[in-house]
C-alpha positions in Angstrom: 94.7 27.9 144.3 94.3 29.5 140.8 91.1 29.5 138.9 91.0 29.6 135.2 87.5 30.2 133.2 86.4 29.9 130.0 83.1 29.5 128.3 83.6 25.5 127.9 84.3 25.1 131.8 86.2 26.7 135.1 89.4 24.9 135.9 90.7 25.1 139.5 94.6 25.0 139.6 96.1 23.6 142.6 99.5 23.4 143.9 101.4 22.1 146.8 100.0 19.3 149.0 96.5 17.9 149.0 95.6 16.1 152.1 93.6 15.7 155.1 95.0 19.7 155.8 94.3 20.9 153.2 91.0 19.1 151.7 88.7 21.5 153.5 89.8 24.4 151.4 89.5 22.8 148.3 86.2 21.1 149.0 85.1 24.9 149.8 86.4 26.4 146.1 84.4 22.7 144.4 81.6 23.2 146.0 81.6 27.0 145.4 82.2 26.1 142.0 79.9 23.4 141.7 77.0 25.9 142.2 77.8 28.4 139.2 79.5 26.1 137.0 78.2 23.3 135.3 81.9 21.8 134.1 84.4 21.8 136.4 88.2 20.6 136.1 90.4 20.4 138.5 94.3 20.7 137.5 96.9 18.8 139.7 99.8 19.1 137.5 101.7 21.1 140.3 100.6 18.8 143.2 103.6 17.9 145.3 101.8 15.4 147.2 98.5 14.2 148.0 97.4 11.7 150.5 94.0 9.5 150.6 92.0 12.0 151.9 92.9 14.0 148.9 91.6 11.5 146.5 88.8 10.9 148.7 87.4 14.6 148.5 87.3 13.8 144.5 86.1 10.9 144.1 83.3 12.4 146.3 83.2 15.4 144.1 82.9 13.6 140.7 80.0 11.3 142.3 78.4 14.8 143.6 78.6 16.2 140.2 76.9 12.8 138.6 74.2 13.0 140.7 73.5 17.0 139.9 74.5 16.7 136.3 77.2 18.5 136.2 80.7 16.9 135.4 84.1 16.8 136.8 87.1 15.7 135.4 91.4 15.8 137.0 93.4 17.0 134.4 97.5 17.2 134.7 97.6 14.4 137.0 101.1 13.7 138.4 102.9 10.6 139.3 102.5 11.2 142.6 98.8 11.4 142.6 98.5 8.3 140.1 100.6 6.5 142.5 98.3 7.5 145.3 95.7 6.2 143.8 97.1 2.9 143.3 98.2 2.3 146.5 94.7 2.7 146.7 93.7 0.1 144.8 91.9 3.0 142.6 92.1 3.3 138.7 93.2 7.4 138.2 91.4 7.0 134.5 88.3 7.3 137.2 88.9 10.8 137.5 91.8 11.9 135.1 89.9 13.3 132.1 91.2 12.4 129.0 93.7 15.2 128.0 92.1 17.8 126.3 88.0 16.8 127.4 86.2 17.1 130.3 83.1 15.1 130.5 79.9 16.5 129.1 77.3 17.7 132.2 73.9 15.6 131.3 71.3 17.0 129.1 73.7 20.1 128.0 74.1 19.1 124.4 77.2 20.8 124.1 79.5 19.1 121.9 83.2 18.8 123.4 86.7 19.9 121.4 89.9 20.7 122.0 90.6 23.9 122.7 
């Protein structure tokens, strides 16, 4: 797992497999994050497969950032992952950020651009 900062937000990199094996580390390094950060994206362009559990953990992790404010966006989702998701009968535009964004934490009133 890479991390990437900037002043706008802190982007977790992750590559490999994300599934019920490896979901504990990755919930670690979000909620890690979670407590410094205020935006937080997490980039699964080099995700080689992810199972239910995997979009389970964020799903859980955008609704855990809602309720504190923050916000949480996927970026680089891959096929795989958007076909994970629709197998479980989830939308990926739930938690893929549009390209270039990541959603605004509440009250920040920090406008948003592309970098």
């Amino acid at each position: 797992m890479q991390i990437v900062q900037d002043q706008r937000y802190t982007s977790l990199e992750l590559a490999g497999i994300l599934d019920i094996n490896t979901t504990e580390e990755v919930h670690k390094a979000l909620l890690a994050h979670f407590e410094r950060h205020d935006r937080i994206s997490l980039d699964l362009s080099q995700i080689e497969s992810c199972d239910a559990a995997g979009v389970q953990l964020l799903l859980a992790a955008q609704r855990s950032a809602e309720a504190a404010g923050k916000s949480f966006g996927v970026v680089g989702a891959t096929d795989t992952f958007t076909a994970v998701c629709a197998a479980l009968g989830i939308p990926s535009e739930q938690l893929i950020a549009a390209p270039g964004t990541l959603p605004e934490p509440a009250g920040m009133g920090v406008e948003s651009s592309n970098a």
